[in-house]
NUBA-710981 format. One record per residue (C-alpha): residue number from 1; residue in one letter; chain; x, y, z. Coordinates in steps of 0.02 Angstrom, whole numbers, always signed. Example, Ala and Ser with C-alpha at 12.3 -4.5 7.8 and 13.67 -1.06 7.14 Angstrom:
<pts>
- 1  a  A  +615  -225  +390
- 2  s  A  +684  -53  +357
</pts>
This chain:
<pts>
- 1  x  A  +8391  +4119  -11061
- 2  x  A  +8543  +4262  -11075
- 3  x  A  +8684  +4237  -11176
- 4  x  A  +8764  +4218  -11005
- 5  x  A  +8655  +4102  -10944
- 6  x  A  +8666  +4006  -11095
- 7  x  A  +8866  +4008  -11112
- 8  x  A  +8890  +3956  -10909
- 9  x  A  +8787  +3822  -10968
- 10  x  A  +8879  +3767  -11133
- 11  x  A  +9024  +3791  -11013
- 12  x  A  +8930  +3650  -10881
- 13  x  A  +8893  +3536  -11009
- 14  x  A  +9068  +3517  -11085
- 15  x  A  +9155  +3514  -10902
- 16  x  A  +9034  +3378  -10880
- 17  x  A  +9090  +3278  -11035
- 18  x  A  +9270  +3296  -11005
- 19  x  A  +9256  +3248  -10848
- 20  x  A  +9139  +3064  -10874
- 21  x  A  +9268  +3042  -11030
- 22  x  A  +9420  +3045  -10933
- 23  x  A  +9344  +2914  -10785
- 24  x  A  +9277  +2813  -10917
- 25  x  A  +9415  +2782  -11037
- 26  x  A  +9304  +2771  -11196
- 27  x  A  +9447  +2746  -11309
- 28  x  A  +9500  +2582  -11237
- 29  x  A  +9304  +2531  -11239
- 30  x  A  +9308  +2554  -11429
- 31  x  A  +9454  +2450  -11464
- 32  x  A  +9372  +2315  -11347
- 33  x  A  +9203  +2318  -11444
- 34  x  A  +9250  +2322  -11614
- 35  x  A  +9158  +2214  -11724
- 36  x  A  +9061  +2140  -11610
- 37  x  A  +8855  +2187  -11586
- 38  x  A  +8770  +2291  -11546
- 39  x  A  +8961  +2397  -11523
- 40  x  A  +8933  +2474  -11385
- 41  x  A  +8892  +2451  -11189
- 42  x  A  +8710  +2461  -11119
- 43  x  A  +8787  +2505  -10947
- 44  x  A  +8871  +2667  -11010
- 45  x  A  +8688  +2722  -11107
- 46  x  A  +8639  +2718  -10948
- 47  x  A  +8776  +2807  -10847
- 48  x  A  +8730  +2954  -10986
- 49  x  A  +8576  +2942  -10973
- 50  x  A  +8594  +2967  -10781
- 51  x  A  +8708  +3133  -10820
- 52  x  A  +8550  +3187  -10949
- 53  x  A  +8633  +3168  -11104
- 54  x  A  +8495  +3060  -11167
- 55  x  A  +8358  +3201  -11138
- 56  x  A  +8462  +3345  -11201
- 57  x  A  +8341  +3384  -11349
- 58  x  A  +8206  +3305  -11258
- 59  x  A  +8077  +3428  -11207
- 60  x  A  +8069  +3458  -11035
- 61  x  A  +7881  +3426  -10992
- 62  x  A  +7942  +3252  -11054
- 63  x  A  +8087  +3236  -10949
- 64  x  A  +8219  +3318  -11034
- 65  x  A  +8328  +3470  -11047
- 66  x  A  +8248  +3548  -11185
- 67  x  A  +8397  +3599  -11265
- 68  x  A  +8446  +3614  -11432
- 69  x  A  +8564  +3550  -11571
- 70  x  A  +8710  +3693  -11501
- 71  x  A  +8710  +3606  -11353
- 72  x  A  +8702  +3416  -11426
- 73  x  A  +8850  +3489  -11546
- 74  x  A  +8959  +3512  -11374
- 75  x  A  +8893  +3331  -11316
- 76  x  A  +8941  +3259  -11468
- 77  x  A  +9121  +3344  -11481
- 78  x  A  +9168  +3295  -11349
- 79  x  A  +9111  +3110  -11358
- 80  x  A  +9198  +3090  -11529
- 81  x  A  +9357  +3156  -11466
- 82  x  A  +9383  +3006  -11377
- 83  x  A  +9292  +2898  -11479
- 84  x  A  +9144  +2849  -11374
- 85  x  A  +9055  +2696  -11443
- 86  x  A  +8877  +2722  -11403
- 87  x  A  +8775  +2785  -11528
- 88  x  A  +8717  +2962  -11450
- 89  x  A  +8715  +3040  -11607
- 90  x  A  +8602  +2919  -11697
- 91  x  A  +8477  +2913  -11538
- 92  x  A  +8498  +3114  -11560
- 93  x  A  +8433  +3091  -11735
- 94  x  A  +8288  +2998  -11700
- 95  x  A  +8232  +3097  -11538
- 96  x  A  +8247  +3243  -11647
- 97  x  A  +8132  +3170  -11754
- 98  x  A  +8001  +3116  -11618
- 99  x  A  +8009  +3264  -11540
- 100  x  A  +7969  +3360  -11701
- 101  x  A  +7789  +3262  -11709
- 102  x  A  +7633  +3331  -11669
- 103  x  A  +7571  +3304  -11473
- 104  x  A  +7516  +3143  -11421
- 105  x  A  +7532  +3013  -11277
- 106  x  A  +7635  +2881  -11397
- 107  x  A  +7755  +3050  -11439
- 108  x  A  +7759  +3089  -11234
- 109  x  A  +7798  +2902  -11180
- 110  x  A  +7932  +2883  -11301
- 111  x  A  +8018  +3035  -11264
- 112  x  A  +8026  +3005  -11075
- 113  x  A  +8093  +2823  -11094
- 114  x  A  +8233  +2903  -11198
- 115  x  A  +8292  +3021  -11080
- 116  x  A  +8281  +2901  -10962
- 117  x  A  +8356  +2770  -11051
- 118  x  A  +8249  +2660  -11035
- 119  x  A  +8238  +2651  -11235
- 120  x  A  +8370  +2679  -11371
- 121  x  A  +8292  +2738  -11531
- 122  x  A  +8346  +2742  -11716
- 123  x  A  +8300  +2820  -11866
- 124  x  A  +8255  +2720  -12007
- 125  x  A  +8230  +2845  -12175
- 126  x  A  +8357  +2814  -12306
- 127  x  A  +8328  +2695  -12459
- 128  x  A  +8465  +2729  -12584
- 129  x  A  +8649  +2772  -12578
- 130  x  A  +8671  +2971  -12579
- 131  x  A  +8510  +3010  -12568
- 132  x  A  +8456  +3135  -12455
- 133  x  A  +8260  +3181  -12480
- 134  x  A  +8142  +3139  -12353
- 135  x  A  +8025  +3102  -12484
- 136  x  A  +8077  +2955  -12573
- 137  x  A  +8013  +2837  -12493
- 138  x  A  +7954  +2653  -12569
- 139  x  A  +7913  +2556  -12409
- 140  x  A  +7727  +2559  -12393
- 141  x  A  +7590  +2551  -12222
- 142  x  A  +7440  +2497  -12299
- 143  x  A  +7278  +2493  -12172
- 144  x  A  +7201  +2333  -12131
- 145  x  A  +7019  +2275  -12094
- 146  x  A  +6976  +2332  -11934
- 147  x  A  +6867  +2173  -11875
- 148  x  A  +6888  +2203  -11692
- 149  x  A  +6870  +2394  -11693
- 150  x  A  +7068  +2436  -11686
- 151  x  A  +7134  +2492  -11842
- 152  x  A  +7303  +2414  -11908
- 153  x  A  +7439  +2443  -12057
- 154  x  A  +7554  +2342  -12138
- 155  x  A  +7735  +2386  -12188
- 156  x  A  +7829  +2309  -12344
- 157  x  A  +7991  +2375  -12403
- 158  x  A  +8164  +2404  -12350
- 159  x  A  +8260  +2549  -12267
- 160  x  A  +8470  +2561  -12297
- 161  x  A  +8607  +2616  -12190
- 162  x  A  +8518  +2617  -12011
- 163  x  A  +8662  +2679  -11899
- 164  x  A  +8616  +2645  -11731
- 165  x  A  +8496  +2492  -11771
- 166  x  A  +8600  +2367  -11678
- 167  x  A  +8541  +2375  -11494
- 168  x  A  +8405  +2495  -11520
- 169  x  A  +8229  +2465  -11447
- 170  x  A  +8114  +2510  -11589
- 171  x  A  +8132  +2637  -11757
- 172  x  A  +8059  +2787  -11802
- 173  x  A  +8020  +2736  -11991
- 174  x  A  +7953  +2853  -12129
- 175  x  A  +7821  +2766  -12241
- 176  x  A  +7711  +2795  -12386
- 177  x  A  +7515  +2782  -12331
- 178  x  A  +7401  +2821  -12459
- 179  x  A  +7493  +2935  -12550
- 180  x  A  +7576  +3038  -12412
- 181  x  A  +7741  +3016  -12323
- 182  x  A  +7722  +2973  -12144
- 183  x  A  +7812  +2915  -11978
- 184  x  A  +7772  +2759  -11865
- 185  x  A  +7857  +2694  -11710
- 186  x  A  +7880  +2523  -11734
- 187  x  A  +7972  +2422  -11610
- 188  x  A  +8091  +2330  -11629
- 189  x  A  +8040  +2158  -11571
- 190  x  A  +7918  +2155  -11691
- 191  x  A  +7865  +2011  -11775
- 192  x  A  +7924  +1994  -11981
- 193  x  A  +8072  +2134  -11964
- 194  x  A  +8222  +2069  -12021
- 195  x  A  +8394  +2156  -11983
- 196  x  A  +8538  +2133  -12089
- 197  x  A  +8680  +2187  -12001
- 198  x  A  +8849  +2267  -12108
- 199  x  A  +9039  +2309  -12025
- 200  x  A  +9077  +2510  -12033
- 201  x  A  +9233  +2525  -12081
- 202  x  A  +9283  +2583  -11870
- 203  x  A  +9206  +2415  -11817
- 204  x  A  +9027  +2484  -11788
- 205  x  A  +8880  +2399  -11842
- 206  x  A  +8754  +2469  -11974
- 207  x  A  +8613  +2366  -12044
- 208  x  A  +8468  +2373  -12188
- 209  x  A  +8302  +2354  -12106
- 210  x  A  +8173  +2235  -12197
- 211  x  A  +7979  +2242  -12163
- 212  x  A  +7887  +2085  -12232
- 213  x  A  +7711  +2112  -12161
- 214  x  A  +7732  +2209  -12011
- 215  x  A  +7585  +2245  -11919
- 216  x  A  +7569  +2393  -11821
- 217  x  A  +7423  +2477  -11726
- 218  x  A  +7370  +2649  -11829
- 219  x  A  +7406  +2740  -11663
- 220  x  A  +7586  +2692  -11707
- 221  x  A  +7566  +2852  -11831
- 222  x  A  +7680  +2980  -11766
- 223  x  A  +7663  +3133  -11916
- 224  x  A  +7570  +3124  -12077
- 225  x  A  +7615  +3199  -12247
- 226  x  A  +7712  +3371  -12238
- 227  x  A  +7736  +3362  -12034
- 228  x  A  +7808  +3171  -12060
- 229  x  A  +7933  +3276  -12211
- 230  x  A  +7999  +3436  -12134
- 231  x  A  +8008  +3329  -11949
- 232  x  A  +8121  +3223  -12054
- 233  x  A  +8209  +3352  -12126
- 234  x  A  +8252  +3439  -11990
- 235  x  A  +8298  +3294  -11897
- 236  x  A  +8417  +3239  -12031
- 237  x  A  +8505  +3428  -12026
- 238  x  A  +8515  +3418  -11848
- 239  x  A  +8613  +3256  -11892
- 240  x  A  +8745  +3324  -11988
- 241  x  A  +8785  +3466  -11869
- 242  x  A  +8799  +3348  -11742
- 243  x  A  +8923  +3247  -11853
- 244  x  A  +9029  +3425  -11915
- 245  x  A  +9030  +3429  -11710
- 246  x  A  +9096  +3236  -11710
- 247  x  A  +9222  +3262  -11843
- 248  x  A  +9285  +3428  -11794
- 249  x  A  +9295  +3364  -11608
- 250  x  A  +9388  +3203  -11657
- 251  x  A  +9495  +3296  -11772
- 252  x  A  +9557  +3425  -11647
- 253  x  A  +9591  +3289  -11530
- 254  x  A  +9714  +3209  -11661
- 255  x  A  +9791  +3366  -11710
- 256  x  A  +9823  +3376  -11514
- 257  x  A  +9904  +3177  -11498
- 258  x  A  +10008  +3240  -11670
- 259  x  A  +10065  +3391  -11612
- 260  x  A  +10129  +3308  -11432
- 261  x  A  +10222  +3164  -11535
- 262  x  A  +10297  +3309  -11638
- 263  x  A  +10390  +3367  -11481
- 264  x  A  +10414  +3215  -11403
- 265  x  A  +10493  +3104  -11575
- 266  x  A  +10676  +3149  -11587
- 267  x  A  +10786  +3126  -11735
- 268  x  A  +10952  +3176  -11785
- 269  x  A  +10955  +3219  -11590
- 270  x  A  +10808  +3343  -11608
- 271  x  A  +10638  +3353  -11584
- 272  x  A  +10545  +3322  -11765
- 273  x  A  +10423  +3465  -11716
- 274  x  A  +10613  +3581  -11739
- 275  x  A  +10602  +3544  -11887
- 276  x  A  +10518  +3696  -12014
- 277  x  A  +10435  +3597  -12146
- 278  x  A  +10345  +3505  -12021
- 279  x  A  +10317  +3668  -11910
- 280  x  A  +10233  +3756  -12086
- 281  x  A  +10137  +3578  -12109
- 282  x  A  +10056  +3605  -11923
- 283  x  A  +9997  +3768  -11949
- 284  x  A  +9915  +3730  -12093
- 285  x  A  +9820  +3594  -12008
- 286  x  A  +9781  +3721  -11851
- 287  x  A  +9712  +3850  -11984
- 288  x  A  +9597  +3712  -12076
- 289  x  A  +9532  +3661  -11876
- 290  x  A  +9484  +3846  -11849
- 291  x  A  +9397  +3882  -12021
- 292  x  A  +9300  +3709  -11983
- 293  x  A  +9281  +3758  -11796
- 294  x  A  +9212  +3951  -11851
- 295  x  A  +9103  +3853  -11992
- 296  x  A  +9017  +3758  -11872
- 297  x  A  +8987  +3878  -11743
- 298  x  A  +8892  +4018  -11874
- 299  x  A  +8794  +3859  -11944
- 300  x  A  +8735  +3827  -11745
- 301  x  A  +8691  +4003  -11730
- 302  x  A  +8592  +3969  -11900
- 303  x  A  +8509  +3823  -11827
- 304  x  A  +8470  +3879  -11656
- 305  x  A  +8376  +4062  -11743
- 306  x  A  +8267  +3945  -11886
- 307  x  A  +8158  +3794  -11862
- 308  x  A  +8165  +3728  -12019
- 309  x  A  +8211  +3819  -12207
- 310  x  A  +8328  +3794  -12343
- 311  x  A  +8448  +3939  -12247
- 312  x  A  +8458  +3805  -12093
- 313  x  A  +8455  +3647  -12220
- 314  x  A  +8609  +3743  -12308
- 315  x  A  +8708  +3818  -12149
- 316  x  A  +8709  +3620  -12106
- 317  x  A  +8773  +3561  -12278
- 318  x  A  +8896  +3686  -12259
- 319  x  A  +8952  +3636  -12110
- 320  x  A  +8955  +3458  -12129
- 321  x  A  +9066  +3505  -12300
- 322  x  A  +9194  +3596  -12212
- 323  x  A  +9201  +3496  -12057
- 324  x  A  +9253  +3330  -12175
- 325  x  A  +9383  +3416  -12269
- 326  x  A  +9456  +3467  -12091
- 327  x  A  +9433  +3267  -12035
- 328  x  A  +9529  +3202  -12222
- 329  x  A  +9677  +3343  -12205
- 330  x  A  +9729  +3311  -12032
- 331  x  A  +9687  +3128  -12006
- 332  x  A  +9796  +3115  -12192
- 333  x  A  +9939  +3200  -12101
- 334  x  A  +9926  +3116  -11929
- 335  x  A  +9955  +2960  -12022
- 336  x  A  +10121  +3042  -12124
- 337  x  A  +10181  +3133  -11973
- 338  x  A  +10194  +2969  -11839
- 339  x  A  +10263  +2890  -11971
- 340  x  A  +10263  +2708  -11986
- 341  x  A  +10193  +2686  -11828
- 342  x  A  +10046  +2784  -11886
- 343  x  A  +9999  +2624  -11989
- 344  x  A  +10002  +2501  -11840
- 345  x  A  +9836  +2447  -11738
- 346  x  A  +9919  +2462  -11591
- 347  x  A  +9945  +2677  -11634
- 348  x  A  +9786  +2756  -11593
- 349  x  A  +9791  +2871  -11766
- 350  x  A  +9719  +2724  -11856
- 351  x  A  +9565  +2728  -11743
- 352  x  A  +9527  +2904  -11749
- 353  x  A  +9558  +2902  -11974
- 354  x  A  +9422  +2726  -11987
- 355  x  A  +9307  +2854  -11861
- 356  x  A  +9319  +2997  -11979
- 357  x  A  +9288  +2890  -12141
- 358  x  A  +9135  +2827  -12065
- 359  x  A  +9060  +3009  -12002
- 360  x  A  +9122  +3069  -12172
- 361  x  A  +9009  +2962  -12242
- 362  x  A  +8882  +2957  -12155
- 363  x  A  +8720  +3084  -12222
- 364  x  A  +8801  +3122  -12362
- 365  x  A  +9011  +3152  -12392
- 366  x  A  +9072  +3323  -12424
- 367  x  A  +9014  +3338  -12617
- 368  x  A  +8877  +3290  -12600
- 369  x  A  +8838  +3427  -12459
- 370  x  A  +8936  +3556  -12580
- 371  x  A  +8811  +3522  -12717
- 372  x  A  +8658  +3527  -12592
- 373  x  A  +8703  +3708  -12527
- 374  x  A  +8750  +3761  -12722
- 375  x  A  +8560  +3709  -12738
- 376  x  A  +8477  +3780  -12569
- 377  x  A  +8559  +3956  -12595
- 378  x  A  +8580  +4057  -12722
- 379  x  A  +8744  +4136  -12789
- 380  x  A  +8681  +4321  -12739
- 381  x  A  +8635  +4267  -12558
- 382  x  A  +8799  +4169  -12516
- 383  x  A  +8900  +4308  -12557
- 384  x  A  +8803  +4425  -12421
</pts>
């Protein structure tokens, strides 16, 4: 496709957010579903799913768009600006992951129940806080004795911080099998998985996965050894550019709602927003939105040109660094700037600051992502 034909597109795609996001009023579903499971509604999956949001990275021979992370980035903007409560980006995660596999009718089956959606995937890879390697990975699939012809594994260990977990139909987990990192689709009705659900700190659910003795057909194997690492890999830097996108879209949104109150709150029988110190404190906050904005667009372009790499593993560190400073400076002056309502429940700034906390967090906080591109590029080749 031509840069035309791709921008018209983009262009589509966002009309068609804005426009299911103002009939749907996602920001009053949030503060109804807060803290409760699975934290989001099954109807509305299915309402996107119906408007191909699902599919977007789903290859088209499997029912999908076929597009890529640019055009989930857009999806995923505009969803967090109102603070949609489905998980989209954690079903993004683990598509991206499926889809990465090698070809197979488990890999096509999945794929075209999730952009149907039919099924709501999640990614299951992380065991320890802050750490971001595909790699280390504990929880075992050991094969079984075949004694009716069909070979079997069975998983023992734990994965951490499953975002998405709650309501989802099955994982995409990444194992160790004799020696060699791999990926299995393991449902998640399953008999001996137990999920441990935890409160985010916006309400949503997270939860540590525990496999005592899961058995799973081998033909559950989606990737094996350096496929199951750089499909993991690449899903996970897919994530955070979809979670700059989320951050950067929520925090634009809020900079919006602070600069409206600005010119709507009078004191001494003036509009605040008259007032120069908070005029130089708003411009500040617009210039940190456009750095974080520009960030994530060259970081895109990086993804969209490279498969996989360090460049594209560091354009999306980068990115997600820059996108959560953006998020901390103007949901920090939201708060100041609304004042004391700014603290209440009832003001919707207090929704939007637990949202960025949590997608802050989430794959790694902004130091964390600052040390990972010192490491992925060297001093010489970030200055070109």
């Amino acid at each position: 496709m031509n840069d035309g034909g791709a921008a018209d597109q983009r262009r589509m795609l966002a009309d068609s957010v804005e426009d299911y996001c103002r009939r749907s009023d996602p920001l009053r579903r949030a503060r109804a579903l807060r803290d409760t499971d699975p934290g989001f509604d099954r109807a509305a999956w299915q309402a996107m799913a119906d408007l191909g949001w699902t599919g977007l990275v789903v290859p088209e021979a499997c029912g999908g768009l076929g597009l890529s992370v640019a055009e989930h980035a857009i999806l995923a903007r505009g969803t967090a600006a109102v603070l949609m409560p489905e998980p989209l980006t954690a079903a993004m995660i683990a598509t991206r992951a499926i889809a990465g596999c090698g070809q197979g009718a488990l890999k096509a089956s999945l794929l075209s129940s999730i952009a149907s959606g039919e099924i709501i995937p999640a990614l299951a890879w992380q065991e320890d806080v802050g750490d971001l390697d595909p790699m280390n990975v504990a929880l075992t699939a050991s094969p079984q004795p075949a004694s009716d012809g069909a070979a079997r594994v069975l998983l023992q260990g734990a994965k951490r911080f499953v975002v998405g977990a709650a309501g989802a139909d099955g994982y995409v987990v990444s194992v160790r099998e004799c020696a060699q990192a791999a990926l299995y689709w393991v449902p998640a009705a399953k008999a001996g998985i137990r999920c441990v659900a935890n409160r985010l700190a916006d309400g949503r659910p997270v939860a540590d996965l525990y496999f005592d003795g899961v058995e799973l057909p081998a033909d559950n194997r989606l990737a094996l050894g350096d496929d199951a690492v750089r499909t993991v890999a690449a899903a996970v830097d897919d994530g955070n550019l979809a979670l700059a996108a989320e951050l950067l879209g929520l925090s634009g949104r809020l900079l919006d709602v602070t600069l409206d109150y600005l010119r709507t709150r009078t004191q001494f029988g003036r509009p605040i927003g008259a007032f120069q110190a908070l005029q130089h404190r708003a411009v500040d906050l617009y210039i940190h939105q456009r750095i974080g904005d520009a960030t994530l667009d060259h970081a895109l372009r990086t993804a969209t040109a490279l498969d996989d790499g360090p460049l594209r593993s560091a354009a999306a560190s980068r990115a997600k660094a820059r996108a959560c400073e953006t998020a901390r400076r103007v949901t920090r002056e939201a708060v100041q700037m609304h004042g004391a309502i700014g603290f209440t429940d009832d003001c919707d700034v207090g929704l939007y600051v637990k949202r960025a906390l949590v997608l802050s967090a989430w794959l790694g906080n902004a130091r964390l992502h600052r040390s990972r591109y010192a490491a992925l590029v060297p001093l010489d080749a970030a200055a070109d």
